[in-house]
N, C-alpha and C positions, 0 to 999 in steps of 0.2 A: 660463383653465383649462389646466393642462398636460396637451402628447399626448405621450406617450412613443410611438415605432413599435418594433416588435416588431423591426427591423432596428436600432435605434439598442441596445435592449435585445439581440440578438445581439452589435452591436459590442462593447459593456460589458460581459460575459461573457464574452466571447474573451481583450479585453482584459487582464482581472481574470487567466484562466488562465496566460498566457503574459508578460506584463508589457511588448507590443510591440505597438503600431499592426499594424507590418508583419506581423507572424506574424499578426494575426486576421484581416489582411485577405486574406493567402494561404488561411486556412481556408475564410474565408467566399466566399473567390473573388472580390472587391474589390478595386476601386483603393485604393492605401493614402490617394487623397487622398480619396476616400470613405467611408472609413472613419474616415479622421479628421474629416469633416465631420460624419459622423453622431454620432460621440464630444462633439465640441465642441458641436455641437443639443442636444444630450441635455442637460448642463451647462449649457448657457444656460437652459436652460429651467428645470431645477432652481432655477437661481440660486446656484449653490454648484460647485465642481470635488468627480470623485469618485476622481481618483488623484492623490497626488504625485509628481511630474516631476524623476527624481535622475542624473542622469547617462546621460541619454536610454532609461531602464528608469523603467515608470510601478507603483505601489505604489500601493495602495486604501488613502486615506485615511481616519477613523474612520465618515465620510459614504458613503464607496464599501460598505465593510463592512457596513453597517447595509442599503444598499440591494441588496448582490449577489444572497444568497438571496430575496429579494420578485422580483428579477429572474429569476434562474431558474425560479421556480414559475412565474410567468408564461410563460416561455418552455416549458416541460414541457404548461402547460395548453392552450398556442395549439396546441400540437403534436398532443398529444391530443384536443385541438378538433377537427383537420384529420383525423386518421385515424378518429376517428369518424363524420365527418359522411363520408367517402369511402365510395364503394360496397364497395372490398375490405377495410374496416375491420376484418374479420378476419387482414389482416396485420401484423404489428407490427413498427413500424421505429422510426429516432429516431438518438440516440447516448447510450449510455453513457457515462460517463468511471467508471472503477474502477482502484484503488490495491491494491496489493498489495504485502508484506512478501518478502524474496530468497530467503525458501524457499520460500513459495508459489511465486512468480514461474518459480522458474527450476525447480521441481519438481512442482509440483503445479497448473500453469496448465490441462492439459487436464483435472482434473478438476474446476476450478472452472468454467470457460468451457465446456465443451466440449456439455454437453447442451443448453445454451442456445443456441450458436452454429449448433448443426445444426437446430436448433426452431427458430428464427428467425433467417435467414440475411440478411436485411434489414437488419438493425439494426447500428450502427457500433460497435466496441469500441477504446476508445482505454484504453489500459493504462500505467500509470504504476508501476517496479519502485523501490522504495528500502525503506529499512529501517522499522522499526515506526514510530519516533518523526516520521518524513517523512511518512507515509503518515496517520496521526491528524491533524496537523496539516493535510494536504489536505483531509482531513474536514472537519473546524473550520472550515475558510477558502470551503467549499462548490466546493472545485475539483474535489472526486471528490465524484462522487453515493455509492461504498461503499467503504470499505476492505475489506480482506483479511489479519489481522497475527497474527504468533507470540503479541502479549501480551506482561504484561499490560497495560493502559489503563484507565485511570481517570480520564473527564474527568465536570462535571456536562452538557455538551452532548451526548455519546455514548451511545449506547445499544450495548452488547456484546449481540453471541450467539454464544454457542455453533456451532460448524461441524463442528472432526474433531479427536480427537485427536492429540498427536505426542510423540514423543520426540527427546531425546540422547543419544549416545552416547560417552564418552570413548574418543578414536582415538590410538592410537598408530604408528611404523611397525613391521616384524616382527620388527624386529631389534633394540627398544629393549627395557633391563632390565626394565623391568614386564612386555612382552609374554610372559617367559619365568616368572615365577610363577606360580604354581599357585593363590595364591588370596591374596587383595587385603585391607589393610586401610588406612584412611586415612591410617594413618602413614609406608607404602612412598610416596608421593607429596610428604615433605619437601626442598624444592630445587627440585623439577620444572620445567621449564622452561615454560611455558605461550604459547600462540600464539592469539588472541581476535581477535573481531570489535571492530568500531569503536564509541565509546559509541550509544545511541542505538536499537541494535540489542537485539529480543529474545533474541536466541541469548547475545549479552555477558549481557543481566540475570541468563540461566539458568545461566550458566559461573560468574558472580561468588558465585550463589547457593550454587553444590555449594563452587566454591574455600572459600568461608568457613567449610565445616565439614571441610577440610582444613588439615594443618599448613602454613607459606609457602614459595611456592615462588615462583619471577621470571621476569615476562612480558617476553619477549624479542619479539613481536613484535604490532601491531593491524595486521591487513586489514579491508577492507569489504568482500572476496567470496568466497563458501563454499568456491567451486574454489581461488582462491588459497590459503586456508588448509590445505585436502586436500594440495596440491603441495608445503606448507611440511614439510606431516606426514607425509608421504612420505619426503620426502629427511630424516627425521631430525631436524629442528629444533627437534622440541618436540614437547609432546601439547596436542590439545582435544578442548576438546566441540564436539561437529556433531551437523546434525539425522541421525536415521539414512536417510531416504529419501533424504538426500545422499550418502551411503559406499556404501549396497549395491553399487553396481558395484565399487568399487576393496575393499571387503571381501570381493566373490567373487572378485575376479582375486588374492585374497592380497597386494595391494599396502599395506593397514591390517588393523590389527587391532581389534578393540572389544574393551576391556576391563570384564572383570566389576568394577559396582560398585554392588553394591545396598547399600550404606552412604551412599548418593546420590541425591538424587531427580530425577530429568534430567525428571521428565515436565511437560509443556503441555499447552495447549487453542490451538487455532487457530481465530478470532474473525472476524464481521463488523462490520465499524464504520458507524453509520448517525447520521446528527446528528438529533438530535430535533426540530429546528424544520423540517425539509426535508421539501418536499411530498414525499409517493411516489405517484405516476400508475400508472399501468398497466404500464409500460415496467419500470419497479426494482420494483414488486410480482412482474411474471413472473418475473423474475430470480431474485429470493429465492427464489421456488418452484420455480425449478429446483433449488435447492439445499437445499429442505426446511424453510426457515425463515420462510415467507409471511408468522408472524404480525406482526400493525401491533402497535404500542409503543402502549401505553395511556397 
């Protein structure tokens, strides 16, 4: 009969996370030759390896994949096993892992995290920033327990909710000709120079969205970070669309401008992403409910 030990099951979920004996074993506070003894156990006993070995970075094979999540629950439920059976089982500890999209991330983290972190100061939050398409994908792969994304996503694994509205805003700097009309129609935007996020990115899907009911204009530059793109728009470069809780400072210091353009639909939703076959224990339940969306996926 095979034993899997909850430590062998820790190795392999480190693992799967980081793609590195050594990095799981630094987490897990292991020798990395222990760590890879427990790796190697584990696999034996399966009778099967569950990463492939490419250039000393280990990748979940289609065997590692199928067993990560059965892994995790397991490990979520021994855990939840332990603080209940403990006397102060009223405190809730653990680790998250949660994913988040670069406008959440780098604007909106205290009000995601924040009421939770001060409720439960126990608990580990390990936060991972990249763009939409990254952050889904962690999902998928079971490496974040939740995303956090501008949208939209559409997978059959994922279950979206709803979270907060947001917008964009087309930014100029003050001294570019649009900034000086008095009132905008799609056609003042032929030529326009444009400066966009990286593919991949929800912010790109929503810029390419308005572009297309604009005459052509040429994208002279792709960054992958919101402040990069602000500093491009600043000094003149071009115009974009940005989220607006990104500009408000440099549109009060008068350093951009937001132009009116309601012949445009800049508006979003900002989403949690939760993979439907993933256990949720106590730990990602509280969490939801900090954030007002408790209810479990039917």
């Amino acid at each position: 009969m095979t034993s899997i030990s909850p430590r062998q099951l820790e190795v392999f979920a480190e693992v799967a996370l980081h793609g590195s004996v050594r990095r799981a074993a630094d987490n897990l506070h292991l020798s990395q030759p222990a760590a890879s003894m427990a790796l190697a156990q584990m696999e034996r006993q399966l009778g099967s390896p569950v990463f492939t070995r490419e250039r000393g970075r280990l990748s979940l094979n289609a065997r590692g994949r199928e067993l990560l999540p059965l892994a995790r629950e397991l490990l979520d439920r021994h855990a939840e096993f332990g603080r209940r059976a403990a006397q102060d089982s009223h405190v809730l500890s653990g680790e998250l892992h949660i994913g988040t999209s670069n406008t959440v991330g780098n604007y909106r983290v205290g009000e995601l995290l924040g009421a939770f972190v001060r409720a439960h100061p126990q608990v580990s939050i390990r936060l991972r920033v990249a763009n939409t398409e990254r952050i889904a994908a962690g999902v998928l792969e079971h490496a974040l327990d939740v995303g956090c994304v501008e949208g939209p996503v559409v997978h059959a694994l994922l279950e979206v909710r709803p979270w907060r509205d947001d917008q964009l805003v087309v930014c100029v700097a003050p001294d570019h000709p649009l900034a000086r009309r008095r009132r905008l129609a799609a056609v003042d935007f032929a030529g326009a120079r444009w400066v966009l996020r990286e593919r991949g990115s929800a912010t790109r899907a929503i810029s390419e969205r308005a572009l297309a009911r604009l005459p052509p204009g040429q994208t002279v530059l792709e960054l992958d970070q919101i402040e990069a793109i602000k500093q491009v728009v600043v000094a003149g470069l071009g115009i974009a669309c940005l989220p607006r809780i990104a500009v408000e400072d440099a549109l009060a210091a008068g350093r951009l401008k937001a132009l009116k353009t309601p012949f445009l639909d800049l508006r979003r939703q900002l989403a949690l992403l939760l993979h439907r076959q993933k256990y949720r224990g106590e730990l990602l339940d509280t969490f939801l409910r900090s954030l007002g969306v408790q209810e479990r996926a039917r």
